[in-house]
C-alpha positions in Angstrom: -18.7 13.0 6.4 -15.5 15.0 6.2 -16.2 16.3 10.0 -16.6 12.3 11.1 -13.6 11.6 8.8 -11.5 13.9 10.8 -12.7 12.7 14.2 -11.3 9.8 13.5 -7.8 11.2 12.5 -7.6 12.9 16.0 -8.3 9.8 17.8 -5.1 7.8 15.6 -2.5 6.7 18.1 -1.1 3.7 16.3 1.1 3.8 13.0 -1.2 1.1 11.5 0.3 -1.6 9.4 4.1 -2.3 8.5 4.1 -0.1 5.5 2.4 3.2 7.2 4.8 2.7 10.2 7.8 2.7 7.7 6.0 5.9 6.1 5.9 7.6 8.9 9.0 6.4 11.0 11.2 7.9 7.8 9.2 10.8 7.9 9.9 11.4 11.4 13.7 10.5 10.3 13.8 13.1 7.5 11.8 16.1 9.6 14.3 15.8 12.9 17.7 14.3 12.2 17.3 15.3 8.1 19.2 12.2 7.0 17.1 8.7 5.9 17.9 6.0 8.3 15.7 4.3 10.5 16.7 2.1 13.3 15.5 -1.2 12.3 15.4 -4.1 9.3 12.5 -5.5 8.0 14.0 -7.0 4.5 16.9 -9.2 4.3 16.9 -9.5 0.5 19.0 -6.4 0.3 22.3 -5.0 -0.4 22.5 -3.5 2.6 21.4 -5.0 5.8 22.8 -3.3 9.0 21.6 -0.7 11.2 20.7 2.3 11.6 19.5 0.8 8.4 19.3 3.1 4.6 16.4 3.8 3.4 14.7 3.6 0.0 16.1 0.4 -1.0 12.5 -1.2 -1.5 10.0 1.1 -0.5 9.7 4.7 -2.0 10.4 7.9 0.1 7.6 9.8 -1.7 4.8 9.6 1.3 7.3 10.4 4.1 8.2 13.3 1.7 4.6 14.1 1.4 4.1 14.2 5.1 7.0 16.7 5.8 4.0 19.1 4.4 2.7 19.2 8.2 6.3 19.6 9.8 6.3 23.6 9.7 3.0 23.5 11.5 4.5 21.7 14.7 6.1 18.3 14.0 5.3 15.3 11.9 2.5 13.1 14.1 0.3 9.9 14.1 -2.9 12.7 13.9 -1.4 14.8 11.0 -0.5 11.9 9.0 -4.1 10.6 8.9 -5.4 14.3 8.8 -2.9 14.4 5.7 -4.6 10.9 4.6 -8.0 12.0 4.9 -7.4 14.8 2.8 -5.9 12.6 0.3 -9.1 11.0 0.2 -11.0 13.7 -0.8 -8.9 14.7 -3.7 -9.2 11.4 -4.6 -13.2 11.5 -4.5 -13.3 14.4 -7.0 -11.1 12.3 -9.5 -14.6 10.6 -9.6 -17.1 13.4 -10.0 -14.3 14.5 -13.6 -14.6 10.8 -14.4 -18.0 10.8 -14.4 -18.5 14.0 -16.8 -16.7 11.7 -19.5 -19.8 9.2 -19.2 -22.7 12.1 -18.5 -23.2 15.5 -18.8 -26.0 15.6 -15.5 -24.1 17.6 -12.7 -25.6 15.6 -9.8 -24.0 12.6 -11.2 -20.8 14.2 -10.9 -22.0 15.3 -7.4 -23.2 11.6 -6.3 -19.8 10.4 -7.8 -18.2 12.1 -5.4 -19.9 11.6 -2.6 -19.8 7.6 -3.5 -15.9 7.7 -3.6 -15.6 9.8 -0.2 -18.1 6.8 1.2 -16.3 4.2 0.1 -15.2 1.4 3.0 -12.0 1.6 2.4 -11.4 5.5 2.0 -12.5 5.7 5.8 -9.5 3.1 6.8 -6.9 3.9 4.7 -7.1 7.5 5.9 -6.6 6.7 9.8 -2.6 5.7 8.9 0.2 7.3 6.7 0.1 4.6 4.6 1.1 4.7 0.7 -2.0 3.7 -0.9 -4.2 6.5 -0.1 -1.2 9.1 -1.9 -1.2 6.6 -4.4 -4.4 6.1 -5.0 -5.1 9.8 -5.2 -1.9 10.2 -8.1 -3.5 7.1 -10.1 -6.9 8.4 -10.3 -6.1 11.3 -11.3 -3.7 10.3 -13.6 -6.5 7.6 -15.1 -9.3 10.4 -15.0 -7.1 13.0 -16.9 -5.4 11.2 -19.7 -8.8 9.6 -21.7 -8.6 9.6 -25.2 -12.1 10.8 -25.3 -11.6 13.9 -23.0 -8.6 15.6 -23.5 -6.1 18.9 -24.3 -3.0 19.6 -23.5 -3.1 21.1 -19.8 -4.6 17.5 -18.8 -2.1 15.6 -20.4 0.9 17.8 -18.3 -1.3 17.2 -15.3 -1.8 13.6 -15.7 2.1 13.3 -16.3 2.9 15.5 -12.9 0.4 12.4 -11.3 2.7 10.2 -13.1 5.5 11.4 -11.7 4.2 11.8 -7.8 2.4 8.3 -8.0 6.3 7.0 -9.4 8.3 8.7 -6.2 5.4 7.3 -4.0 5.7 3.6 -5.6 7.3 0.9 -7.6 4.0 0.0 -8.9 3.3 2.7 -10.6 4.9 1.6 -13.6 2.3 -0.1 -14.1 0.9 3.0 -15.8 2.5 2.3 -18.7 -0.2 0.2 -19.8 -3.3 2.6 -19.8 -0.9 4.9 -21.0 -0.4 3.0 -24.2 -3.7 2.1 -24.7 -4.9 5.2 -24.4 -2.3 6.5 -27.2 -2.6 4.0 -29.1 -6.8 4.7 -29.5 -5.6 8.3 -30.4 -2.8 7.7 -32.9 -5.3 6.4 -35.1 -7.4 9.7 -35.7 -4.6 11.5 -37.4 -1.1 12.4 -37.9 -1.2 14.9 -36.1 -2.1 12.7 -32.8 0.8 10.4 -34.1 3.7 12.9 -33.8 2.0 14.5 -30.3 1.9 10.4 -29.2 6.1 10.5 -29.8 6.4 14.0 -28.0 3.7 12.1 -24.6 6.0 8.9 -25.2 9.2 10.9 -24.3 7.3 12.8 -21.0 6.3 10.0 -19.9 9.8 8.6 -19.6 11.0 12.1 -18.1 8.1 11.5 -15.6 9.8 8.7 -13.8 13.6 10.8 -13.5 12.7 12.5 -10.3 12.4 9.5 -8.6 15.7 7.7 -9.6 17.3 11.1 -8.7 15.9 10.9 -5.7 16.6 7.4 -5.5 20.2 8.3 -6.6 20.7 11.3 -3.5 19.7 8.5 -0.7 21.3 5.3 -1.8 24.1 6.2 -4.4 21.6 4.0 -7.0 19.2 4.6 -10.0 17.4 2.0 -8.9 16.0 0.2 -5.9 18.1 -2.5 -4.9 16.0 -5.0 -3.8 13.2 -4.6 -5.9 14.1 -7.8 -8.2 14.7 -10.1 -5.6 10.9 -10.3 -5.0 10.4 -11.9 -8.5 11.9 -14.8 -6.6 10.1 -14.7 -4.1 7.3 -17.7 -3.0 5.7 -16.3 -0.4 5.8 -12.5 1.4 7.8 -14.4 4.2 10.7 -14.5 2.2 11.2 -11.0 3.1 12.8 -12.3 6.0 14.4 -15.3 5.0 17.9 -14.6 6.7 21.3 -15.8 5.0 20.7 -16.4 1.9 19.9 -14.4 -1.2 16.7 -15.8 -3.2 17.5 -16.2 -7.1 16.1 -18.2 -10.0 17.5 -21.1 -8.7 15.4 -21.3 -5.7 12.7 -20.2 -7.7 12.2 -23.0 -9.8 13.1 -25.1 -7.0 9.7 -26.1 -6.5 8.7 -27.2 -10.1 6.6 -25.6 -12.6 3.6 -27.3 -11.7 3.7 -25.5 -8.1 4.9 -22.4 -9.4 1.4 -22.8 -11.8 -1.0 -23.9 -8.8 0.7 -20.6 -6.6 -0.5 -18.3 -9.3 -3.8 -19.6 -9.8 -4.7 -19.7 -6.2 -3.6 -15.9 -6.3 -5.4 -15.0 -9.4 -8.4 -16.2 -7.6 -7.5 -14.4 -3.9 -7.3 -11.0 -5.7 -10.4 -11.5 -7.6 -11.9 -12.6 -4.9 -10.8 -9.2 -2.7 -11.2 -6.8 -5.4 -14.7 -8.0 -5.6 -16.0 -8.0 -2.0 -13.6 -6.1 -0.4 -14.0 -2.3 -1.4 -17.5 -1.9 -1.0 -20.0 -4.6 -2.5 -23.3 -2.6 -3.1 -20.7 -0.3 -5.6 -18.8 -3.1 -6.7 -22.2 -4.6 -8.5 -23.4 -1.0 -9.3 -20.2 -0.1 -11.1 -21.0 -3.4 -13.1 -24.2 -2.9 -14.3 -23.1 0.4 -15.3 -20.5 -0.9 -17.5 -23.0 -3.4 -19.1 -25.8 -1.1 -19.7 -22.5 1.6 -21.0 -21.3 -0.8 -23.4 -24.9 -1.7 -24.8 -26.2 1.4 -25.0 -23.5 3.3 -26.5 -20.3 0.2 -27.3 -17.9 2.4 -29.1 -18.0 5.7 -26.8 -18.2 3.9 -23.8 -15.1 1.6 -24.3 -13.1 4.5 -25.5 -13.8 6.3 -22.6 -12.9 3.1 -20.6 -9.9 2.0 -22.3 -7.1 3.5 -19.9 -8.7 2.6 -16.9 -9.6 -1.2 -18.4 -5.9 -1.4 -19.2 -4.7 -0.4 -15.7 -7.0 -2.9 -14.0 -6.3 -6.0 -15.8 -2.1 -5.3 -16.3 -2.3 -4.7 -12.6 -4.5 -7.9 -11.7 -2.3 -9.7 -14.1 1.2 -8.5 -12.8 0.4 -9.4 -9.4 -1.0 -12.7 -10.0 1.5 -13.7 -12.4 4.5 -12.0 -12.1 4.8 -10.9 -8.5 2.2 -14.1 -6.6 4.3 -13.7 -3.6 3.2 -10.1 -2.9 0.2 -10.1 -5.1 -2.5 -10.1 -3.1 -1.4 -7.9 -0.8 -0.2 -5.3 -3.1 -3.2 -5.7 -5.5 -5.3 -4.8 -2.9 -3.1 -1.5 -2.5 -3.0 -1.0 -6.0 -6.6 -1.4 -6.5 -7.3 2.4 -4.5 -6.4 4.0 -7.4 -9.7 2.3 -9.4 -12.2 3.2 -6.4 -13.0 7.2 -7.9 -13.4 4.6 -11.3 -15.6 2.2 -9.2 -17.6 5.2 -8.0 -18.0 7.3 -11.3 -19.4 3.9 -12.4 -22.2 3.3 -9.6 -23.3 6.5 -9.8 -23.7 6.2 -13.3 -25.7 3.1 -13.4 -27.9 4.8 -10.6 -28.7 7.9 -12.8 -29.0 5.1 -15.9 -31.5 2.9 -13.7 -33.8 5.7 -11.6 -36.5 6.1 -13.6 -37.8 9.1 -12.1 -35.9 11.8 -9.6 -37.2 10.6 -6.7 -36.2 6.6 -7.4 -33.1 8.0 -8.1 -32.9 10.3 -4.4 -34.2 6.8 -3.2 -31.7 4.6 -4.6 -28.7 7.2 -3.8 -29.8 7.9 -0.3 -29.7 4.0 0.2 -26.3 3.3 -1.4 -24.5 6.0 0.0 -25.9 5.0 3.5 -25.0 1.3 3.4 -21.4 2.5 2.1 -20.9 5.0 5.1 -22.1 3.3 7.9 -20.2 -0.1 7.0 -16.5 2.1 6.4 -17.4 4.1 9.6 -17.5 0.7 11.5 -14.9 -0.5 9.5 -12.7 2.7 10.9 -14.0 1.9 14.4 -13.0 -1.3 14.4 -9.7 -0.5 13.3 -9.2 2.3 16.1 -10.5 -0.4 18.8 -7.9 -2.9 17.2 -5.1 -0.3 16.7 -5.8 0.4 20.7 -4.9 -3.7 21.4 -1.8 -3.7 19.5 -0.6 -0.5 20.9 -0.8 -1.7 24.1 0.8 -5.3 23.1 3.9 -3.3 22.0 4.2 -1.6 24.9 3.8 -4.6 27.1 6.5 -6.5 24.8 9.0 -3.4 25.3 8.5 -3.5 29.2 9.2 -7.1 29.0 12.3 -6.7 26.8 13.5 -3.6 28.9 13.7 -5.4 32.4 15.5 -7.8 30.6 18.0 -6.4 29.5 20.6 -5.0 31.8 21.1 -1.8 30.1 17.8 -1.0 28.3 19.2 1.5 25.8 21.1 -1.5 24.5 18.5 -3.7 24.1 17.8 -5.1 20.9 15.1 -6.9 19.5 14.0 -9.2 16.9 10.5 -9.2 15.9 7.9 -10.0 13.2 7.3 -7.0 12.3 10.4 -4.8 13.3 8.7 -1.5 11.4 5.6 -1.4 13.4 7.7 -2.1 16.2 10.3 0.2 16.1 8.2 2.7 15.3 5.8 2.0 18.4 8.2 1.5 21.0 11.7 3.5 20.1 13.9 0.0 20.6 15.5 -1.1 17.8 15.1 -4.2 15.8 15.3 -6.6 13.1 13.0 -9.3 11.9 12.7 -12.7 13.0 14.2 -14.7 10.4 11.5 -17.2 8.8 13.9 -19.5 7.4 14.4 -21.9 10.4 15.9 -21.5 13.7 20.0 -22.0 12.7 19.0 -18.3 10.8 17.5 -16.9 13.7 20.4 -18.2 16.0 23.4 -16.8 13.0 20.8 -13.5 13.0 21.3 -13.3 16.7 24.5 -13.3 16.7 25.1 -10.8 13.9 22.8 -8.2 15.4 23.8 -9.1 19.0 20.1 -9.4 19.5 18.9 -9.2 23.3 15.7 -10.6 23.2 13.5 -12.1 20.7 9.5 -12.2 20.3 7.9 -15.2 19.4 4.6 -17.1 19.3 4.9 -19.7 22.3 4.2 -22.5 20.0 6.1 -21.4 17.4 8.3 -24.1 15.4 11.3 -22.1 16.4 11.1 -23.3 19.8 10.0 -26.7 19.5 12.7 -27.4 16.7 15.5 -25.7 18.9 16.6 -27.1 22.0 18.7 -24.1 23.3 16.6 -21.1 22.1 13.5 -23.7 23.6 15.7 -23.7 27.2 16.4 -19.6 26.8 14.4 -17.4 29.7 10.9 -16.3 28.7 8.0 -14.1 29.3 4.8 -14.1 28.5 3.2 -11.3 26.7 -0.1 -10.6 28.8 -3.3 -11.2 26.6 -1.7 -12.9 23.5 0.6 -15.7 22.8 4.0 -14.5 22.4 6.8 -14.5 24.6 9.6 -12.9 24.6 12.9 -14.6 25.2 16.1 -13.6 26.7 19.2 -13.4 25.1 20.9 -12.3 27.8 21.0 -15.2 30.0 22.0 -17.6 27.5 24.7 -15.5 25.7 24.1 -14.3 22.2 27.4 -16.6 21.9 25.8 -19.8 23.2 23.2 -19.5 20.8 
């Protein structure tokens, strides 16, 4: 699996989604020029909103760190960021097979743990981009699987914090582990004094725990904190990211009424439930399950102990996102959520070992679940390659187009959906297309001195604007977008 795993990693030539191309893009940054700005804007609910543009005020720089690991070895690539990923991966898996020896002493529990996790759908995706949620998900586990009240000493806890700490620099979210964290010192304070005074002494690492990362936040932006991050409390939808002129507050928040701001969160409540369920693997999904039900009955008080920190992550995190932050919630639950798969794993293979009732029903039932797991992630991963392969070669056609457009193509300038995944892909800079009507997109033309914008023909933009409507266009070949001159009309006449 690890051989197939890294075939795909040598085949990568696509950053993958907007996050992974930021990932990576920085990383590229930090390796050659050793500064952290990158050459196009994706948010404009920031401080700071020019270009080149700062990083790390929204997303993390701890992946980009992470993948200067390969820059001694040659330079910091598409291949040896998944090759990185896939490893990630696997020291992910074996955060299952420890998890598992809280539940069950059998060693080829541990073993089919392990090989469950590696198996798992979305392991085999994740790993073919140098995206933040396999590092992440890697850090949680870890951090989940080593910090149990049921399973513990002191060289686990200082590991669990140093997973604290990396999962922190690598993202915002993982605050979120304050919950488990509690919970699980709260099941321990109980025992004894002792455990009470230790809890103050955890209480205080943890908080040291997060200081790297404002100190690294600090050295890049000249802030503790990342700037932006509040702004998406406000936030309706993920759009808003580009919503261009105007800072969202509370204001525009409650705009809509409480009754809508209700019905958004219970229609995301229900998306990410409805994801985290039959998204990550179904036959282990319903495994893990049964495994909890027949844990619970068969043994209530050892079981939930042993499930406490990793209960408490899992519902704070499905709760945050649905509640707190519905505008990104589905998407970043979904993210969130890889740090629970070596969980999800330890759990199916436990309710296999619980359920075979003899060694070869349970070689039979194994050898079927790990089967149906691998061969739907390894299509999953060649889809993805297939699909990666399309939108490479739609960037490149939308950067000839915007090139022969523009009369001196280092100049050109470009606003675009998804300015990351652009930039990244085809070296011109950009900024996104403003999704707050087209006077935004006309005032963010101007500001920029954009030469070209890229836009789905039937967009509203161009119906619901006469002059960017009349403005030169191409057609992308093989999609619906077209990309329209700036140049002819005058960034002025705009």
């Amino acid at each position: 699996m690890l051989a197939v795993r890294l075939v795909f990693a040598s085949q990568v030539n696509f950053c993958g989604g907007a996050d992974a191309c930021y990932y990576f893009a920085l990383a590229r940054e930090i390796a050659s020029r050793h500064d952290f700005l990158l050459n196009f804007v994706w948010n404009y609910q920031s401080d700071r909103i020019d270009l080149p543009n700062l990083a790390g005020t929204y997303w993390r720089p701890g992946t980009s760190l992470l993948l200067q690991i390969t820059a001694p070895l040659g330079e910091v690539s598409l291949r040896s960021s998944a090759m990185m990923a896939s490893l990630a991966t696997i020291v992910a898996a074996l955060a299952a097979a420890d998890f598992v020896r809280s539940l069950t002493s059998r060693t080829r529990t541990a073993l089919l743990a392990y090989i469950i996790a590696l198996c798992l759908p979305t392991f085999w995706v994740i790993a073919l981009q140098a995206d933040s949620a396999v590092f992440y998900g890697a850090a949680v586990s870890w951090f989940l699987v080593l910090f149990l009240p049921t399973h513990r000493n002191v060289a686990r806890d200082v590991l669990a914090l140093l997973c604290l700490a990396a999962a922190y620099l690598i993202r915002n979210d993982a605050i979120l582990l304050a919950v488990p964290f509690a919970a699980v010192l709260a099941i321990r304070t109980r025992e004894s004094a002792v455990e009470r005074r230790y809890a103050l002494v955890l209480a205080g690492a943890f908080a040291l725990a997060l200081l790297p990362t404002h100190l690294v936040t600090w050295w890049i932006t000249g802030r503790l904190t990342n700037g932006s991050i509040l702004s998406v409390l406000f936030f309706h939808d993920i759009a808003d990211f580009s919503s261009y002129g105007r800072r969202l507050n509370f204001a525009s928040w409650w705009a809509i009424g409480p009754a809508a701001l209700l019905e958004q969160r219970g229609a995301v409540l229900i998306q990410i439930m409805h994801h985290l369920m039959m998204s990550f693997g179904g036959a282990a999904t319903v495994l893990a399950i049964v495994g909890v039900a027949i844990g619970l009955l068969s043994r209530p008080s050892t079981f939930a102990r042993t499930l406490a920190g990793p209960a408490a992550f899992l519902l704070s995190m499905v709760l945050v996102y649905a509640f707190v932050l519905p505008a990104i919630g589905d998407h970043a639950a979904q993210r969130s959520y890889t740090g629970f798969l070596p969980i999800l794993a330890a759990l199916a293979a436990y309710c296999i070992d619980e359920i075979a009732v003899s060694r070869p029903a349970w070689l039979a039932l194994s050898t079927v679940v790990v089967s149906f797991l691998a061969f739907d992630g390894i299509n999953r991963a060649r889809i993805t390659l297939d699909d990666n392969r399309k939108e490479l070669a739609q960037y490149h056609a939308e950067a000839q187009l915007i090139e022969r457009s523009s009369p001196k193509p280092r100049q050109a300038l470009a606003m675009v959906a998804n300015p990351a995944v652009f930039t990244t892909t085809t070296g011109i800079p950009s900024v996104a297309l403003p999704t707050n009507g087209p006077a935004a997109v006309r005032q963010a033309a101007r500001d920029f001195n954009a030469t070209a914008i890229v836009v789905d023909r039937w967009s509203h933009i161009l119906s619901d604007d006469r002059e960017l409507a009349a403005a030169p266009r191409l057609g992308v070949p093989g999609s619906q977008l077209v990309v329209i001159s700036l140049i002819g009309a005058g960034a002025d006449g705009l």
